[in-house]
ZABA-951005 format. One record per residue (C-alpha): residue number from 1; residue in three letters; x, y, z. Coordinates in pm, 1 decimal. Layout:
# residues N
ATOM dovo midren       xx       yy       zz
ATOM  NUM    ALA        X        Y        Z
...
END
This chain:
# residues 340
ATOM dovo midren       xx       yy       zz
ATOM    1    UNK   1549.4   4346.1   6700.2
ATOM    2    UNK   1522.7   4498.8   6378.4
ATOM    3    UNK   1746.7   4173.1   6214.5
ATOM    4    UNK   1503.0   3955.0   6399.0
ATOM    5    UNK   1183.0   4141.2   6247.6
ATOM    6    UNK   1263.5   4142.1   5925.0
ATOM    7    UNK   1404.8   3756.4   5968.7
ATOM    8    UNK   1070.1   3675.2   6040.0
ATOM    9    UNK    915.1   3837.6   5775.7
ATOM   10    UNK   1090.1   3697.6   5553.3
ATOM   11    UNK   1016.3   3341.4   5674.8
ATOM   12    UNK    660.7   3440.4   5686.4
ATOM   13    UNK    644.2   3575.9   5286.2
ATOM   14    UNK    826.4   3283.1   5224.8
ATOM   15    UNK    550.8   3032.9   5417.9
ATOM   16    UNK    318.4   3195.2   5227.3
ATOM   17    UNK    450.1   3161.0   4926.2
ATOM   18    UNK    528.1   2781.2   4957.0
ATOM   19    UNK    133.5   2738.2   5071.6
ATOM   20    UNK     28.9   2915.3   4744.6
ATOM   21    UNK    245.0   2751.5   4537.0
ATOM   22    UNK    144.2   2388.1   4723.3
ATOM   23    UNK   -227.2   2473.5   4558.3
ATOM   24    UNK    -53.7   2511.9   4218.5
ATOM   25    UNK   -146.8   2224.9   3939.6
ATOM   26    UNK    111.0   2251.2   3706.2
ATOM   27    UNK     -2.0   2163.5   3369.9
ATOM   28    UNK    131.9   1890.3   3144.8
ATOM   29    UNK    196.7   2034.5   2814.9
ATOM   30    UNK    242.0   1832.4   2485.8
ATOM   31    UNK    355.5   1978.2   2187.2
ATOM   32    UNK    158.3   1865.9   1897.0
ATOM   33    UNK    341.1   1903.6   1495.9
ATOM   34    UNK    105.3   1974.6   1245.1
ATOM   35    UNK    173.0   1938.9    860.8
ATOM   36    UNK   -152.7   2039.4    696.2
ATOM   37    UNK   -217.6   2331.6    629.9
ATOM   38    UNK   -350.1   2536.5    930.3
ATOM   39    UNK   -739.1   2637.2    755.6
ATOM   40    UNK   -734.3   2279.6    623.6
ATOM   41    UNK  -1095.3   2107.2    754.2
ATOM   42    UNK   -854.6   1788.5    950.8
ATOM   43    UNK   -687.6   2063.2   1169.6
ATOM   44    UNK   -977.9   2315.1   1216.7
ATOM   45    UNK  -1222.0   2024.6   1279.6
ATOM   46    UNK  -1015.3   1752.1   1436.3
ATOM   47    UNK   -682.2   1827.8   1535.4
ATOM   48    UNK   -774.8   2172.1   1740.3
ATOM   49    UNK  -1054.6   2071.4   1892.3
ATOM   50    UNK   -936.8   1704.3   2041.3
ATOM   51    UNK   -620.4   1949.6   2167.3
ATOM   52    UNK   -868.5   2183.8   2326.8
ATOM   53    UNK  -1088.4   1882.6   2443.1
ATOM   54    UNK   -772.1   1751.3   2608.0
ATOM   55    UNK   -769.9   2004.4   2818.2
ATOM   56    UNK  -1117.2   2034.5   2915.1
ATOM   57    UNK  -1128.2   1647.2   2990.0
ATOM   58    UNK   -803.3   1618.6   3211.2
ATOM   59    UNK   -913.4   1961.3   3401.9
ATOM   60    UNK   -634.5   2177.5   3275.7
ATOM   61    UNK   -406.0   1908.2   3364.2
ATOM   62    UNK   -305.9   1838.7   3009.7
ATOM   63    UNK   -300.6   2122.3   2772.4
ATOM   64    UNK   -211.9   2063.6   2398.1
ATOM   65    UNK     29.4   2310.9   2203.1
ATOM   66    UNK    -12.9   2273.1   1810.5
ATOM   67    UNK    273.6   2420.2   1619.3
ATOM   68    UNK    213.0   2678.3   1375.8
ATOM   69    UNK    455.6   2527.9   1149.9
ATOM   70    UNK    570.9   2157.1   1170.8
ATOM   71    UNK    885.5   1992.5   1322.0
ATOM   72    UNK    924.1   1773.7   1000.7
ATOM   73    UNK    837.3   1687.7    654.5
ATOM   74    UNK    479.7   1491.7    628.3
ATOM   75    UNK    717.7   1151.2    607.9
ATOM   76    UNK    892.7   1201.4    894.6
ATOM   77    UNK    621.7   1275.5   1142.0
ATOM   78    UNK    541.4    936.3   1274.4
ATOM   79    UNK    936.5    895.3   1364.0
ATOM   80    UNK    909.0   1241.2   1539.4
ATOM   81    UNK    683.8   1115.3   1761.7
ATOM   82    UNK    863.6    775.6   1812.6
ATOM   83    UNK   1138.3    948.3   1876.7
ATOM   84    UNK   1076.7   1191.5   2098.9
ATOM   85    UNK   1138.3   1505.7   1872.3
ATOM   86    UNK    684.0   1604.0   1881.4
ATOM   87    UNK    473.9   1467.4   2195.7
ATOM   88    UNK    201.8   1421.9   1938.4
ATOM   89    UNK    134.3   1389.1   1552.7
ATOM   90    UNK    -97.6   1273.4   1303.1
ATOM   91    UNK      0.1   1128.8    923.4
ATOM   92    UNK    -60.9    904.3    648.4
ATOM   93    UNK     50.7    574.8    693.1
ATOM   94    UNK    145.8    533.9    348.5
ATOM   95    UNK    391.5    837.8    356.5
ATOM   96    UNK    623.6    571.3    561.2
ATOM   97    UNK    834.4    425.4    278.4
ATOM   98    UNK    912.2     99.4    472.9
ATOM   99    UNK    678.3   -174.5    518.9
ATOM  100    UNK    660.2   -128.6    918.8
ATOM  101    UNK    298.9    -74.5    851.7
ATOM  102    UNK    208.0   -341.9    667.0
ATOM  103    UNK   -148.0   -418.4    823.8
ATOM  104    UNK   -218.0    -81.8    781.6
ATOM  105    UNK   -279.3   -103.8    405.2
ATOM  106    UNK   -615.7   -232.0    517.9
ATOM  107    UNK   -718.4    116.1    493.0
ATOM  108    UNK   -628.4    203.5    160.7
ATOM  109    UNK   -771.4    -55.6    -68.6
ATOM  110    UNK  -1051.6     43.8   -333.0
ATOM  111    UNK  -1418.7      8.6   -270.6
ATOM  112    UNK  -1381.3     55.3    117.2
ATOM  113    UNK  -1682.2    297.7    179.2
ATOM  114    UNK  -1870.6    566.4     82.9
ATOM  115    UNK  -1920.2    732.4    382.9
ATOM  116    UNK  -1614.4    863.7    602.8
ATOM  117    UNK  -1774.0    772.3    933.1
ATOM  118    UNK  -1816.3    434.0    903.8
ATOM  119    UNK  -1553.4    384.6    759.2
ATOM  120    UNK  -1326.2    592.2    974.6
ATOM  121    UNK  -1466.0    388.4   1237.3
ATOM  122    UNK  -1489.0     18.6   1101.8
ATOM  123    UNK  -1079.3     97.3    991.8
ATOM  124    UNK  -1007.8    148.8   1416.3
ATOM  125    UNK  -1229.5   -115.6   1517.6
ATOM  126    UNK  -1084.3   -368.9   1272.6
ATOM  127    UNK   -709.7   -273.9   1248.2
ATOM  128    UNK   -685.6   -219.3   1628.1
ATOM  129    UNK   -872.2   -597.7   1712.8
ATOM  130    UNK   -836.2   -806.8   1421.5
ATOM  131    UNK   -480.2   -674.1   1336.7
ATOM  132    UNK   -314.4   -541.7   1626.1
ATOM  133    UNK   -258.2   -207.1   1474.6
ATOM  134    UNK    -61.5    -92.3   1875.2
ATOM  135    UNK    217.2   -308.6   1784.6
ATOM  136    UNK    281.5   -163.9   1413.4
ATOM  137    UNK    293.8    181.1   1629.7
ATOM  138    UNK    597.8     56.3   1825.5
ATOM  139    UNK    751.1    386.5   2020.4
ATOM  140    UNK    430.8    532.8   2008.8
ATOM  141    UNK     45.0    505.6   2183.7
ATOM  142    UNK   -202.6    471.9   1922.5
ATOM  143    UNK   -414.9    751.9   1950.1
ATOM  144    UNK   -684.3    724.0   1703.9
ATOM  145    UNK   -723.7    619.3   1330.4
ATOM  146    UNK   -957.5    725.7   1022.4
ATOM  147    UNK   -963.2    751.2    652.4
ATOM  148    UNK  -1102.8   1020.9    391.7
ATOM  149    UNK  -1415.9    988.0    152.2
ATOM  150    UNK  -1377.2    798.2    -70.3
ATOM  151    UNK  -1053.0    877.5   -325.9
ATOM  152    UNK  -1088.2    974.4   -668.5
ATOM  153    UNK   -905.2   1023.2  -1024.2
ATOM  154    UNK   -886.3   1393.6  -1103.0
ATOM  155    UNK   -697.5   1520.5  -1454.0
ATOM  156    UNK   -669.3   1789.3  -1677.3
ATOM  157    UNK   -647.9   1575.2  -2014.3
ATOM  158    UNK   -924.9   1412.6  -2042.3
ATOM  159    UNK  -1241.5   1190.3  -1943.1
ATOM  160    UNK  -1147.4    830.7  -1837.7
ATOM  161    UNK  -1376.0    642.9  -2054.5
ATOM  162    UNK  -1140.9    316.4  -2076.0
ATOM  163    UNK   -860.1    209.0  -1919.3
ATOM  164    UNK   -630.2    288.0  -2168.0
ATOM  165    UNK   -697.9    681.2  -2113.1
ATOM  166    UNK   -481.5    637.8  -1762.5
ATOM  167    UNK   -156.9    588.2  -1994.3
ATOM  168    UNK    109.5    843.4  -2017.9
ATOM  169    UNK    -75.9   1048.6  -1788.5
ATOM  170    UNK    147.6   1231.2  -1469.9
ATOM  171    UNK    -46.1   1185.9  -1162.9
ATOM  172    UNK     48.7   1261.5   -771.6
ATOM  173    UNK    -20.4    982.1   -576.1
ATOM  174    UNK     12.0    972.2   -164.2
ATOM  175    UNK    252.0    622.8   -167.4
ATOM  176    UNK    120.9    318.5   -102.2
ATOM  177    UNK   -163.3    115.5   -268.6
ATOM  178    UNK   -298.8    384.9   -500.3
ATOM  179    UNK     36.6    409.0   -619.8
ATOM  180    UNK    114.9     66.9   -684.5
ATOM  181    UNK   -266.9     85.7   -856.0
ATOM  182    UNK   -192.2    397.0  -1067.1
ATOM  183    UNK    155.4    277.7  -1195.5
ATOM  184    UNK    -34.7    -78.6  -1261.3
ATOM  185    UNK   -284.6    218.6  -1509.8
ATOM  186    UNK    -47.0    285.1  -1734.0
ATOM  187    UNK     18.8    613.7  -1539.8
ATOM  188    UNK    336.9    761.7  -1462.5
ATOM  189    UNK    308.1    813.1  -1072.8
ATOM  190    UNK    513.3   1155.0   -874.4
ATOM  191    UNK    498.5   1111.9   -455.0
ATOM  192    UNK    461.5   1480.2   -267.7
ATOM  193    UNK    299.4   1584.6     13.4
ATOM  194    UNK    -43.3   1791.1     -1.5
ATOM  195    UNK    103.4   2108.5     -7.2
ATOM  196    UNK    284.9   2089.6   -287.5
ATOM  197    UNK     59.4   1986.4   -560.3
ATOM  198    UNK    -89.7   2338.7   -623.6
ATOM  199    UNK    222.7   2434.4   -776.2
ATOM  200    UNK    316.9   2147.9  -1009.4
ATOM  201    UNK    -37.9   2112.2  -1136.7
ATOM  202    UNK    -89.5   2450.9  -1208.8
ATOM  203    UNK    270.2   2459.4  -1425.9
ATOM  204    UNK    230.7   2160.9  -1524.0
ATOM  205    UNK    428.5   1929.8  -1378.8
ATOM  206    UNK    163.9   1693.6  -1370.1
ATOM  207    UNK   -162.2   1623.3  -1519.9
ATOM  208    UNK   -394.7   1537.1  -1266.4
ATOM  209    UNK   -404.2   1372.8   -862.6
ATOM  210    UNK   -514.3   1163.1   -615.6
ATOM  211    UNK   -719.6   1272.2   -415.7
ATOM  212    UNK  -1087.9   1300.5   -245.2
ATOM  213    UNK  -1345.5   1553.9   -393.6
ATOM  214    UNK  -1225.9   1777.7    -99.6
ATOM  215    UNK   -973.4   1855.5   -180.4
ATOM  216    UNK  -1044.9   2053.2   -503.4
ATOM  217    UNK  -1116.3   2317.0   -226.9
ATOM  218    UNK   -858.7   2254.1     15.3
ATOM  219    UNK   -587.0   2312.2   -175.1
ATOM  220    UNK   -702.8   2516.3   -420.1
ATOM  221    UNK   -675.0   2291.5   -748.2
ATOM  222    UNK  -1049.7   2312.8   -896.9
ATOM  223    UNK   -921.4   2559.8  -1199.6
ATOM  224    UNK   -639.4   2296.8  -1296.4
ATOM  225    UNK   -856.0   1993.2  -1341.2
ATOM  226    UNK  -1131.6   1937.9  -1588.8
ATOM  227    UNK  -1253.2   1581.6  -1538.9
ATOM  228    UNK  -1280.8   1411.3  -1210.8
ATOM  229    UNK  -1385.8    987.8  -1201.1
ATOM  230    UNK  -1536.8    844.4   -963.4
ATOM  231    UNK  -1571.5    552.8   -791.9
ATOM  232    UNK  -1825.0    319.6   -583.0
ATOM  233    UNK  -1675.6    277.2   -246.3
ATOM  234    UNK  -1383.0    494.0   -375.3
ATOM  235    UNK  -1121.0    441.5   -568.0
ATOM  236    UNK   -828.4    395.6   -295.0
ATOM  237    UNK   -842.8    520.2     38.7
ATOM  238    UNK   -568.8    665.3    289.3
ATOM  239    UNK   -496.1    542.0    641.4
ATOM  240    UNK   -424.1    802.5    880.3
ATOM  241    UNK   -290.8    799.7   1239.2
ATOM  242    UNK   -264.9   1022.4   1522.9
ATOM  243    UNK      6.5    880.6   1786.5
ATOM  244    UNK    194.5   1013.2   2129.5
ATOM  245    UNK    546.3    954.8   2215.8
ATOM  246    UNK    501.1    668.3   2420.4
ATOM  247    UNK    744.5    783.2   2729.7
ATOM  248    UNK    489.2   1102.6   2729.8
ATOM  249    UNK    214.5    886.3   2721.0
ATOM  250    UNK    333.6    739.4   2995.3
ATOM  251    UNK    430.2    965.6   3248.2
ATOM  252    UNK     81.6   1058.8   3243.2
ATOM  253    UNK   -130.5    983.7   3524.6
ATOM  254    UNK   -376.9    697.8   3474.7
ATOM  255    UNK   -688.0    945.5   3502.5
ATOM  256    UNK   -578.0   1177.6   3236.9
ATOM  257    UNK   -477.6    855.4   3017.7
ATOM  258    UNK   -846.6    699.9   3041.8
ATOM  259    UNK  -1006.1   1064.5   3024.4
ATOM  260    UNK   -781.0   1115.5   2692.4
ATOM  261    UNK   -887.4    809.3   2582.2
ATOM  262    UNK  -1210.2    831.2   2573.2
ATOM  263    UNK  -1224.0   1142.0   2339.2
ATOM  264    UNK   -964.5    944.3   2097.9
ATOM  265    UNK  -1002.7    625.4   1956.6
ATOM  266    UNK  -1346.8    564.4   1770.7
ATOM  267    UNK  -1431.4    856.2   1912.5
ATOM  268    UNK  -1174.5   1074.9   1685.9
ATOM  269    UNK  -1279.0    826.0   1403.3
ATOM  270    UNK  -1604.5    946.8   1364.7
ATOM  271    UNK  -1532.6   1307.9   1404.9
ATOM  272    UNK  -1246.9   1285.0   1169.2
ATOM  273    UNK  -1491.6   1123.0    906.9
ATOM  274    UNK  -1769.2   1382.3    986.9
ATOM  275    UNK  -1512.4   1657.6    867.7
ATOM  276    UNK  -1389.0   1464.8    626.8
ATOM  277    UNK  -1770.8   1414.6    485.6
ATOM  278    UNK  -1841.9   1819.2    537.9
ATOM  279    UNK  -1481.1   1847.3    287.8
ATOM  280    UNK  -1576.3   1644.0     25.9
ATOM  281    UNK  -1933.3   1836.8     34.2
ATOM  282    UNK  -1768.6   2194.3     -6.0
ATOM  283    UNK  -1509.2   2033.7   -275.0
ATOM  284    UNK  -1824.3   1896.5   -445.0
ATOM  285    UNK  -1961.4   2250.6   -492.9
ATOM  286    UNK  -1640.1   2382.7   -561.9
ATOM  287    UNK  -1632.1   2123.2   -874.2
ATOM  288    UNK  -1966.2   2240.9   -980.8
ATOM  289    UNK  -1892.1   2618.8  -1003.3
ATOM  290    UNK  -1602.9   2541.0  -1175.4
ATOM  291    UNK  -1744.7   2305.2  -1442.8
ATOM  292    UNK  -1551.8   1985.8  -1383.7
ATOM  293    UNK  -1709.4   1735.6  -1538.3
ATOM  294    UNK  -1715.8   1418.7  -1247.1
ATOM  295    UNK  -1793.0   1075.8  -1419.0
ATOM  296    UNK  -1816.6    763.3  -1270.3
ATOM  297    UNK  -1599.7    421.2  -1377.0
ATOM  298    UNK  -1794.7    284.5  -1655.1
ATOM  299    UNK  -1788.4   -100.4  -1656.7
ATOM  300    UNK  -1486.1   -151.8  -1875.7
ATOM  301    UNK  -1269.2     63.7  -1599.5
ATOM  302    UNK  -1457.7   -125.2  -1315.8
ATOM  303    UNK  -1323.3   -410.3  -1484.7
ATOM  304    UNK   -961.7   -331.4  -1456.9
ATOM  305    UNK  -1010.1   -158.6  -1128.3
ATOM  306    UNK  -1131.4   -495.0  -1017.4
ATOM  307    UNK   -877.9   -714.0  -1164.7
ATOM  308    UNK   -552.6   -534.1   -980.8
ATOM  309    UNK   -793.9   -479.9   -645.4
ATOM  310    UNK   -828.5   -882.1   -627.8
ATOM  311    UNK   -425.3   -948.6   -700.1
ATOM  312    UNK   -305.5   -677.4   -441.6
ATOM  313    UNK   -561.7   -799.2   -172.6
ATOM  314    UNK   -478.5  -1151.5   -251.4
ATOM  315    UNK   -105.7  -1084.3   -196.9
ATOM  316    UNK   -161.6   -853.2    103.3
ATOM  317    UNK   -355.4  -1143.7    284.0
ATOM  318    UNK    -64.9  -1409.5    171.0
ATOM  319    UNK    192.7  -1177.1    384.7
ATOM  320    UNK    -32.2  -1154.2    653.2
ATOM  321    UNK   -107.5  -1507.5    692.5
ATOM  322    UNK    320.1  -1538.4    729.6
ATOM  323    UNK    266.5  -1338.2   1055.4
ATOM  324    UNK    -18.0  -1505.1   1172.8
ATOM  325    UNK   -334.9  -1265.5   1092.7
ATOM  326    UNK   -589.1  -1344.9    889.1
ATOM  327    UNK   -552.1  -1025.5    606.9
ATOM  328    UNK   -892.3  -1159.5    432.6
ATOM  329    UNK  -1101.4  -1182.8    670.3
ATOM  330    UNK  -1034.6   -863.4    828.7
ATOM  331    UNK  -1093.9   -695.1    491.2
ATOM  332    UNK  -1453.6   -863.1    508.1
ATOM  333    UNK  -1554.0   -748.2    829.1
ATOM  334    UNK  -1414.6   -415.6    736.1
ATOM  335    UNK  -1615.3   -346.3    439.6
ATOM  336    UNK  -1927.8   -513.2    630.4
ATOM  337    UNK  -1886.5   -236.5    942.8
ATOM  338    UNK  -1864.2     40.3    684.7
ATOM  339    UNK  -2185.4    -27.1    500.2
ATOM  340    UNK  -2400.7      2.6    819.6
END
């Protein structure tokens, strides 16, 4: 009798522990690799709250894990995701060294946009119709995409008052376009990530960056540079993605896909580009207090900027046409969305 008591209670603790865990929801958790630094305004503003808006929007079904510290250099994050190696990750297209993204470069030309938001969301409503930007994402679902203010010439020399003052200077340059432009200058061009320009412009390394007006606060640079130029519409731009391992993507259920969706996409965009607005007002000030002296192209430097933006579009669009898209008009409507 005893044998047969405690038989059945243990088939009753374990009935009762099979009905609680039936009313379990186990959550989906995706592991996100971040490369910026963690007080930088894209993952305070952007990155942590979509994660924590993931989870709010699938019920707890989906929860978002950003890494501390990243799985990867900044180049190799798209290829983490493809991969498998991070569930989700966010870059600069132009860090790719390969010309997978070819279409991409829409969002790096000069004279894009002022304003972050429109142009943020013009770049994902252009690229993704006009361009099929899901298929230059291959291994991946195209989460969103945006782009900074607009980019800017920032040096320690001297004012750019022709073009012949970009000569022999040593700039840091993201990849891509700007570099190609830069090089084109007369300048001698270094690639590196964010993070490590502090360092080599405060020992000299180099002599100035790439960059938007933010980021004289974001990384810390504002007492290494003296002269900042600016630029209508910017200077250059940077195309950014954030993308999900596409075998994640899909194992989730078609609820929490459409419920994720709809707080990526243009949604992100114009988040993204209000940060990214917010940044280049706090770098702004940061220039200010520390006497940089911010010029804009005169028309001689216009001149030249103009010149090498017409060839590099021009040869951008022939490339597209080989596969089909129509490069020039797509830059059009771009630049048309972002001035609204």
């Amino acid at each position: 009798m005893q044998f047969l008591r405690k038989s059945l209670a243990q088939m009753t603790l374990a009935g009762a522990m099979a009905t609680m865990t039936a009313g379990i929801v186990w959550a989906e958790e995706l592991v996100l690799s971040s490369w910026l630094p963690p007080q930088h305004p894209i993952v305070v503003g952007v990155v942590e709250p979509w994660a924590a808006k993931v989870e709010e929007v699938t019920e707890g079904r989906v929860t978002v894990r950003v890494l501390p510290r990243p799985l990867g250099p900044p180049p190799a994050h798209f290829d983490l995701a493809a991969d498998g190696d991070a569930d989700v990750v966010y870059g600069l297209h132009s860090f790719t060294r390969d010309n997978r993204f070819l279409r991409s470069r829409i969002g790096q030309f000069s004279f894009l946009g002022d304003d972050a938001v429109s142009t943020s969301k013009a770049y994902w409503n252009v690229y993704t119709d006009k361009l099929d930007a899901a298929s230059e994402h291959e291994g991946t679902h195209l989460l969103s995409l945006w782009v900074h203010g607009p980019g800017m010439f920032h040096n320690n020399q001297r004012a750019i008052e022709s073009p012949a003052d970009f000569e022999g200077l040593k700039i840091r340059v993201p990849g891509g376009y700007v570099s190609e432009l830069v090089e084109a200058l007369g300048s001698t061009t270094q690639f590196m990530g964010p993070g490590e320009v502090f360092e080599r412009l405060s020992t000299g390394v180099i002599d100035g960056v790439t960059f938007p007006v933010e980021a004289l606060r974001a990384f810390n640079l504002s007492e290494h540079v003296t002269h900042a130029m600016s630029v209508p519409g910017g200077l250059y731009n940077t195309s950014w993605f954030m993308v999900m391992n596409q075998d994640r993507w899909d194992d989730l259920s078609a609820e929490d896909q459409e419920a994720i969706s709809k707080i990526s996409g243009a949604t992100l965009a114009g988040l993204a580009g209000e940060v990214w607005n917010a940044a280049d007002a706090g770098g702004l000030a940061d220039a200010e207090a520390a006497n940089i002296t911010i010029t804009p192209a005169n028309d001689d430097v216009m001149s030249a900027l103009t010149e090498f933006a017409d060839t590099a579009e021009a040869a951008w669009a022939a490339e597209l046409d080989a596969q089909g898209f129509d490069g020039a008009a797509a830059l059009v409507e771009l630049r048309a969305q972002a001035a609204q």
